[in-house]
Steps between C-alpha positions, in 0.01 A plus 500: 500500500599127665264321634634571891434841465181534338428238787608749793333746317231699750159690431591846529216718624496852533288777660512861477410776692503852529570724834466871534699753700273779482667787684298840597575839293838592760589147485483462861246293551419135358162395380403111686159313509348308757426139433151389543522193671841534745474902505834535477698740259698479160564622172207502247606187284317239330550250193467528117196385374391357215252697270217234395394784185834558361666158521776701663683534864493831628790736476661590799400837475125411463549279802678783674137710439279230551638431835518856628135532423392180657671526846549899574250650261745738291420546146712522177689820498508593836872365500845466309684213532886437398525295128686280635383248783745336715505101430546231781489150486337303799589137431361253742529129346386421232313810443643882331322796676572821272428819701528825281531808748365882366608762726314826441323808653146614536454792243509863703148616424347164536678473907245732634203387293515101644695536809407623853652713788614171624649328189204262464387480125150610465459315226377121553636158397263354222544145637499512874509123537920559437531814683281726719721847532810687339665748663845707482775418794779704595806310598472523890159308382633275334767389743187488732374225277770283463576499859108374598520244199253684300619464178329282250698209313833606738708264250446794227382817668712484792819525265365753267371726799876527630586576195266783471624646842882452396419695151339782713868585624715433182556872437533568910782255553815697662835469210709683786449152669698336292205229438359433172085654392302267643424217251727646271462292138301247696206355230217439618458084449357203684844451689499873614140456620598192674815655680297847596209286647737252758600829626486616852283831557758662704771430181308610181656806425843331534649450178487130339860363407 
């Protein structure tokens, strides 16, 4: 390597972090958690962290778990996720963000067992200084709270809520119409989350070019 280059050469420093789309058992509901301090709503999410006894990071899965259990409560089991997560990058400077997404469902027995008549989880989050409740919303709910700027970290959750709306009419989109499934091979990545959160209320179930 010349000189010049290893000259220009930058720090690189990354952090990663999990999120969780925890749907309920018909997959019409998503699981969000109030944040502590501006009691507003997002995903259940948090960083890896780094386990002192094992000289090891976490896995992503064990982060997955860990966070569940600190800010809604749920235990090990009581939910499948998909193998795969969905990977963004959120670059801002000099700084890589890594966010691995899990989408998954809370188990059929286990819905009745933890969650109430009104979607709140009976369960409790372990660490209340990060969150304070978890509860299911349907999607007129959800619209509710990104219209009165209730969601939590709106730079992240905002897009990924829209998201979660559009995917609850993939299979209802008209093909007599002549317009493609909504979203059709769209990925979910940090430039889809970007484009799905600028949008207006009144156009997120148009289709993105």
């Amino acid at each position: 390597m010349s000189p010049d280059l290893d000259r220009d050469r930058k720090e690189l420093l990354v952090t990663i972090s999990v999120a969780t789309m925890v749907n309920d058992r018909n997959s019409e509901r998503l699981l969000l958690v109030r944040n502590t301090g501006t009691q507003k709503w997002g995903l259940p999410a948090g960083g890896l962290k780094w386990l002192d006894r094992e000289d090891r990071m976490e896995t992503s899965v064990e982060a997955l778990k860990r966070e569940l259990m600190e800010e809604t409560g749920l235990k090990e089991g009581g939910f499948n996720f998909q193998e795969k997560p969905y990977v963004i990058n959120l670059s801002s400077g000099s700084k890589n963000r890594i966010g691995l997404i899990y989408e998954g469902n809370l188990l059929y027995d286990e819905y009745d067992r933890v969650v109430s008549n009104e979607g709140k989880l009976i369960s409790r989050p372990s660490n209340k200084q990060e969150t304070d409740d978890a509860r299911f919303f349907g999607e007129k709910e959800l619209l509710e709270l990104l219209k009165n700027d209730l969601i939590y970290k709106p730079e992240f959750n905002r897009g990924l809520t829209i998201w979660w709306i559009r995917n609850q009419h993939r299979d209802r989109w008209d093909p007599y119409r002549g317009v493609n499934p909504l979203d059709e091979d769209k990925i979910l990545d940090e430039l889809t989350i970007v484009r799905l959160g600028a949008l207006d209320l009144d156009n997120i179930y148009l289709s993105l070019p």
